[in-house]
C-alpha positions in Angstrom: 11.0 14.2 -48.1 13.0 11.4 -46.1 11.3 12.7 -42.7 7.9 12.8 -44.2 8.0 9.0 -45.5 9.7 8.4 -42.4 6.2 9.7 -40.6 4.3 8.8 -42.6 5.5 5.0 -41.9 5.6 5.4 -38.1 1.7 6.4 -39.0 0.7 3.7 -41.0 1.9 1.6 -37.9 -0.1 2.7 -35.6 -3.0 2.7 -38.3 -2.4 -1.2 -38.4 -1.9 -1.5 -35.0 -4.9 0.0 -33.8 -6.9 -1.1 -36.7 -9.4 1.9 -38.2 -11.7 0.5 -40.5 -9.7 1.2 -43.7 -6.8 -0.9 -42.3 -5.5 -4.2 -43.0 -5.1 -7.0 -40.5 -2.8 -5.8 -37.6 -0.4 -7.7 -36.3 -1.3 -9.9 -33.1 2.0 -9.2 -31.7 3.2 -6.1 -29.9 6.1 -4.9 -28.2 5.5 -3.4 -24.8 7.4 -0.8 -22.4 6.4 -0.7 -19.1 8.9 1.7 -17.1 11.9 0.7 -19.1 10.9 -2.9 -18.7 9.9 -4.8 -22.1 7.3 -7.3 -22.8 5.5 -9.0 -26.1 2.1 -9.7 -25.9 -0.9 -9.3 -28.6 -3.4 -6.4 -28.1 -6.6 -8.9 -27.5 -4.5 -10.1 -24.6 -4.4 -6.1 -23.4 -8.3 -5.4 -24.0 -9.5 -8.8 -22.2 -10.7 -7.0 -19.8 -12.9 -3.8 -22.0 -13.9 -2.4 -18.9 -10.8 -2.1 -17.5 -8.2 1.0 -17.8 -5.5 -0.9 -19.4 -8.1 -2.0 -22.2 -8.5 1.9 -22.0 -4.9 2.4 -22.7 -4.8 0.3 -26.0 -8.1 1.4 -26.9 -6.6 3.7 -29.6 -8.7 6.5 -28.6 -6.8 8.8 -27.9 -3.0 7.1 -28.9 -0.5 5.4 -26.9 2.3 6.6 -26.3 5.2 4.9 -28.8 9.1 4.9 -27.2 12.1 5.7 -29.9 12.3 2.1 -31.1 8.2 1.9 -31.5 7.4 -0.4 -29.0 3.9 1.2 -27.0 4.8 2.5 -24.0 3.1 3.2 -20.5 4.9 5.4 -18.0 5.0 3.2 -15.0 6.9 0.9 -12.7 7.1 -2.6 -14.4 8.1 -4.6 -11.9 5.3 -6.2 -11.0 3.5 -5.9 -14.7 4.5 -9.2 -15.7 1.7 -10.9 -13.2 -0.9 -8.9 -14.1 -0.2 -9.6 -17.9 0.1 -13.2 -16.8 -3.0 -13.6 -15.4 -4.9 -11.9 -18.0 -3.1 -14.4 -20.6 -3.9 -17.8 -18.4 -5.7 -16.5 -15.5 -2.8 -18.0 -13.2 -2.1 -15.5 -10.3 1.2 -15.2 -8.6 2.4 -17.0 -5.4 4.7 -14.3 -4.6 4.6 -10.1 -4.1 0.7 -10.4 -3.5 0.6 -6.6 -2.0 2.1 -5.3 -4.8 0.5 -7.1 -7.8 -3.1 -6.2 -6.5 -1.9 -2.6 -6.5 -1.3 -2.8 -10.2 -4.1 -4.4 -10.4 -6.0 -1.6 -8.8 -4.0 0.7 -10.8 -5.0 -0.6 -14.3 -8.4 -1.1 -13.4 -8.8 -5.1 -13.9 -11.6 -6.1 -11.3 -11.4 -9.9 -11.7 -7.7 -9.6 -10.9 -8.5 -7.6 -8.0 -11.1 -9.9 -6.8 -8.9 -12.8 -7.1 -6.2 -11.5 -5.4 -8.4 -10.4 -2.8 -9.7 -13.9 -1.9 -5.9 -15.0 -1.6 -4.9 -15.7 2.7 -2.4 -12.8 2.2 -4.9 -10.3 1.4 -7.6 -11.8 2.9 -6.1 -11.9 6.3 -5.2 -8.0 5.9 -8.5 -6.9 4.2 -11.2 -8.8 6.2 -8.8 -9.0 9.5 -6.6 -6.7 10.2 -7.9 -3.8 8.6 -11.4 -4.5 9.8 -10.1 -4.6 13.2 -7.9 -1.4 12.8 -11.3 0.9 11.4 -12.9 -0.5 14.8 -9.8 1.4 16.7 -10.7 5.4 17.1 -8.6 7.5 15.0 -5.8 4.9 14.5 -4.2 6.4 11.0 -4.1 9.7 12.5 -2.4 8.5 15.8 0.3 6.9 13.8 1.2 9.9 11.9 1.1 11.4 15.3 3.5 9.0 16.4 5.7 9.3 13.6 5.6 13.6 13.5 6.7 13.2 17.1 9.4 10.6 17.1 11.1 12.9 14.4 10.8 15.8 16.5 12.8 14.3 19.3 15.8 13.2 17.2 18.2 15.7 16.9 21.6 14.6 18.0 19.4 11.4 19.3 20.1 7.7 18.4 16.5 7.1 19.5 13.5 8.5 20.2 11.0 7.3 22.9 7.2 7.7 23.1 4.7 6.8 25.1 1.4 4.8 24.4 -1.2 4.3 26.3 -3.6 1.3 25.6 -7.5 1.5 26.7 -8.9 -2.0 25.6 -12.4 -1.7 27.3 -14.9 1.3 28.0 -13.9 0.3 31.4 -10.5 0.7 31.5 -11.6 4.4 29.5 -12.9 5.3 32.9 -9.3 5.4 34.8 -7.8 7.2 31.9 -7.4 10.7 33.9 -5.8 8.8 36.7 -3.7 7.1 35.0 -2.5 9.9 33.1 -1.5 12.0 36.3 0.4 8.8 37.7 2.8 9.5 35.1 5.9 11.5 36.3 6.8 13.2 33.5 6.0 13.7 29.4 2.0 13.6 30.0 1.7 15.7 27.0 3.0 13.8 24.5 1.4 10.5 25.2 -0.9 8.7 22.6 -3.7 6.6 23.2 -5.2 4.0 21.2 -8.3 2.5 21.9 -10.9 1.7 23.0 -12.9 -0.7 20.5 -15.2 -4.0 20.3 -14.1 -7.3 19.1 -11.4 -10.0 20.4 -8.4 -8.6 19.3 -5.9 -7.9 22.1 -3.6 -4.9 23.0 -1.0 -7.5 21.8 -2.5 -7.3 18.8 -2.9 -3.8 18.1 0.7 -3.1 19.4 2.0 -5.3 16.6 -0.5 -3.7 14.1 1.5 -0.4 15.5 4.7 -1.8 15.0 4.0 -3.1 11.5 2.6 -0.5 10.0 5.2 2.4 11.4 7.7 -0.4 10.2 6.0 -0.6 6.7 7.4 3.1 6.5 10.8 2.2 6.9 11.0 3.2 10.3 12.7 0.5 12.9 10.6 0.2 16.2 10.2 -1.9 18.8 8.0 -1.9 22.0 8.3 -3.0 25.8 5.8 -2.4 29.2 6.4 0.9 30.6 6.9 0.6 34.6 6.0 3.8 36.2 7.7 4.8 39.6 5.8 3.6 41.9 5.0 5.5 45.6 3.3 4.4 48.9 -0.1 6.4 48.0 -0.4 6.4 44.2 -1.5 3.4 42.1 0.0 2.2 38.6 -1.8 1.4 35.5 -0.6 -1.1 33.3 -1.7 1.0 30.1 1.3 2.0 28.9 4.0 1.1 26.6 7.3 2.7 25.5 7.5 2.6 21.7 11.3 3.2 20.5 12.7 4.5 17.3 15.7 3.4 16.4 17.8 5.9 13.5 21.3 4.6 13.4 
C-alpha cells in the first residue's frame, strides 16, 4: 500500500507538471538534469520555441524521463546547455564556446538560436569562408582521412610520421602533375594531392585549413616545403610539402 501511494504521488506530479486537462495549475518551476548537470527553469521557458525538439521533449507526449530525486531529465552533455537555455530566457547569446553552443543548438532543434549563432564572426568566418572554400577543393574530407589512415600506418616504433602533399593551385599547374610526380625519388605512391579549385584562397591557406582540421582531431602536425634532390637534367616542382605527425 506504501509503494502504491508512493506512485501514485510521483503520478500526480507529472499530471501537474505536464498539465492534462483535468489538472490543476502546474507549477512554473522545474528542476532540470542535463547529463548530471542541474538547472531550474519553468516549462514555458522550455517550449518557447514549439517547433523545436526540446519543446518536443517537454511536450508531455510521450513522458520525460524523471531522475531518482524527480527532477526531468535529458540524457546529454550539459556543458554547454546553460547558453542555449539562456538565450531562450533573454535571447542573449554567449561570447564564448561558439562551436559548441550552436551544436546544441542544432541538436535541440532551436532554429533562431542557430541562426543567430550563425551570423556571429566565429561562425560566420568558418561557414561562409572557410568551409565554402574547402567544398571548392576536390575531394578534400576524403584526402584528410587519407592522410590520417596513412600517418597511423607508418608509426610503429616511430616518433613521427612523414607524408607528402602535393599542392596544384591552378588547372595549369594540373598540367605538370605527371612530371612532377616522377621527379620525386622515392614514396610516389603515397603522396596526396589537393587541389586544384577557383577562388583567391592561396596554398597557404589550404595548408593551414589541412593543419587545422587534422589538428581539430587531436592529432599534432606541422608543415614545411619539401626540397627534392635536384640533378643536372631533371627539373623541380615546388608542389610539395612534408606534412609531420608528431605522437610523443
Amino acid at each position: 500500500e506504501e509503494n502504491g501511494s508512493a506512485h501514485l504521488c510521483v503520478l500526480t506530479k507529472c499530471i501537474r507538471t505536464f498539465g492534462p486537462t483535468c489538472s490543476p495549475q502546474p507549477s512554473p518551476v522545474v528542476q532540470l538534469n542535463v547529463g548530471g548537470q542541474l538547472f531550474s527553469t519553468t516549462l514555458s521557458t522550455l517550449r518557447k520555441h514549439p517547433d523545436s525538439r526540446l519543446a518536443e521533449l517537454f511536450s508531455g507526449h510521450p513522458k520525460p524521463r524523471i531522475d531518482a530525486q524527480g527532477r526531468l531529465f535529458i540524457d546529454r552533455d550539459g556543458t554547454h546547455f546553460g547558453p542555449v537555455l539562456e538565450f531562450l530566457r533573454s535571447e542573449k547569446l554567449p561570447t564564448e564556446n561558439i562551436r559548441e553552443v550552436h551544436e546544441e543548438a542544432v541538436h535541440y532543434g532551436i532554429k533562431a538560436l542557430v541562426k543567430r549563432l550563425e551570423e556571429t564572426p566565429q561562425m560566420f568566418g568558418e561557414l561562409v569562408g572557410r568551409q565554402q572554400f574547402l567544398s571548392r577543393v576536390p575531394h578534400y574530407k576524403e584526402n584528410i582521412e587519407v592522410l590520417i589512415r596513412i600517418a597511423r600506418a607508418e608509426a610503429v616504433a616511430a616518433r613521427h610520421s612523414t607524408i607528402l602533399i602535393c599542392v596544384l593551385r591552378t588547372e595549369e599547374e594540373l598540367g605538370f602533375y605527371d612530371n612532377a610526380i616522377n621527379s620525386l625519388a622515392a614514396n610516389k605512391e603515397s603522396v596526396v594531392t589537393f587541389g586544384p579549385w577557383k577562388g583567391a584562397p592561396s596554398v597557404k591557406d589550404l595548408l593551414d585549413c589541412v593543419t587545422m582540421d587534422i589538428g581539430s582531431r587531436g592529432y599534432q602536425v606541422t608543415f614545411e616545403q619539401h626540397v627534392a634532390e635536384r640533378s643536372f637534367l631533371s627539373k623541380s616542382y615546388d608542389f610539395f610539402y612534408k606534412l609531420t605527425f608528431t605522437w610523443w
